[in-house]
C-alpha positions as CSV (number, residue, x, y, z in Angstrom):
1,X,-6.6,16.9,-6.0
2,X,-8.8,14.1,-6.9
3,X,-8.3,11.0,-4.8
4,X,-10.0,8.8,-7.4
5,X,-8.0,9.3,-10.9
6,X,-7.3,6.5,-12.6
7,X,-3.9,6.2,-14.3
8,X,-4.1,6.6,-18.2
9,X,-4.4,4.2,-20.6
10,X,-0.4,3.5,-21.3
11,X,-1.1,0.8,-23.7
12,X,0.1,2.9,-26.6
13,X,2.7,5.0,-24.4
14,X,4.1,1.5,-22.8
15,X,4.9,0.1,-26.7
16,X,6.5,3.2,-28.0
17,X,8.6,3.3,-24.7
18,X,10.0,-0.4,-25.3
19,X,11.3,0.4,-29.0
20,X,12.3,3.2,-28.0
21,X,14.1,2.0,-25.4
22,X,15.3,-1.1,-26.5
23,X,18.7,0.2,-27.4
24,X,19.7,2.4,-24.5
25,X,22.3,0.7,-21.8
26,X,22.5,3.2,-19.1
27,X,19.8,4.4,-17.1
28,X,17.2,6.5,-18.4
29,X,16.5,9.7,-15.4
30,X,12.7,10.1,-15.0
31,X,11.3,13.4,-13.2
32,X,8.1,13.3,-12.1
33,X,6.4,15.7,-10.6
34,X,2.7,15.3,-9.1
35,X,1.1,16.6,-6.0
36,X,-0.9,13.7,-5.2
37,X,1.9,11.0,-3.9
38,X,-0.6,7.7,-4.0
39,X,-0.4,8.3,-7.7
40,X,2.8,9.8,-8.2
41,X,4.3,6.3,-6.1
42,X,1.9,4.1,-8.4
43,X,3.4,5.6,-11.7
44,X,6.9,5.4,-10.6
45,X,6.4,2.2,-10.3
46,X,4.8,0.9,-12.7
47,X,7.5,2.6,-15.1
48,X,9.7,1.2,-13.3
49,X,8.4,-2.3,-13.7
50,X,7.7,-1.6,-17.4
51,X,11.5,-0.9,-18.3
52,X,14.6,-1.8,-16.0
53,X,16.4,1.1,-17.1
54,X,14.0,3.8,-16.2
55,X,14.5,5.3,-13.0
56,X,11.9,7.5,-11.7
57,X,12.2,10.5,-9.3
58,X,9.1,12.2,-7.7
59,X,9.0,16.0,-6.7
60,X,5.6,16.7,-4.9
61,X,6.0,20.7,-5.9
62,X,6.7,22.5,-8.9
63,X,8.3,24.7,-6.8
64,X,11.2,22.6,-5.5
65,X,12.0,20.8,-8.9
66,X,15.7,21.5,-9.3
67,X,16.9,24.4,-11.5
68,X,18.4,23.9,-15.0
69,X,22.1,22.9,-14.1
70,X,20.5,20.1,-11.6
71,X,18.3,19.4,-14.2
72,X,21.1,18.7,-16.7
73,X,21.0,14.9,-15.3
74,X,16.8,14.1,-16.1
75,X,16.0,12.8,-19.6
76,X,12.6,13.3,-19.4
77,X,10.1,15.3,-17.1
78,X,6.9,13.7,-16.9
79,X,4.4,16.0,-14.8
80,X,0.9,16.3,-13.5
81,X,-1.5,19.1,-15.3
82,X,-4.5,20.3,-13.6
């Protein structure tokens, strides 16, 4: 994995996420999965800092990501691509 990625650009993604997000009172359940936990830790938390009601969970391996019934509590799955 590449030590040296930058985050993306979430200028656009950061927008979209506050109107869409604008009207939601309870938490919104973030998995993320990434292998590389520098970055995975700095996306969490910038999310996290972005929007109060976005809680962000990090798996490290594809592998271990819950199955489908633990699943049934994320709202979104954000994940690395190589």
């Amino acid at each position: 994995m590449d030590g040296d990625r930058e985050p993306p650009n979430t200028t656009m993604d950061t927008q979209t996420a506050e109107l869409s997000l604008t009207d939601v009172k309870s938490p919104v359940e973030v998995l993320h999965v990434d292998d590389d936990p520098e970055f995975a830790r700095m996306t969490a938390d910038l999310l996290e800092e972005r929007h109060e009601r976005l809680c962000v969970r990090t798996e490290p391996d594809p592998e271990t990501v819950p199955d489908e019934e633990r699943l049934a509590d994320v709202d979104c799955i954000l994940s690395d691509y190589d």
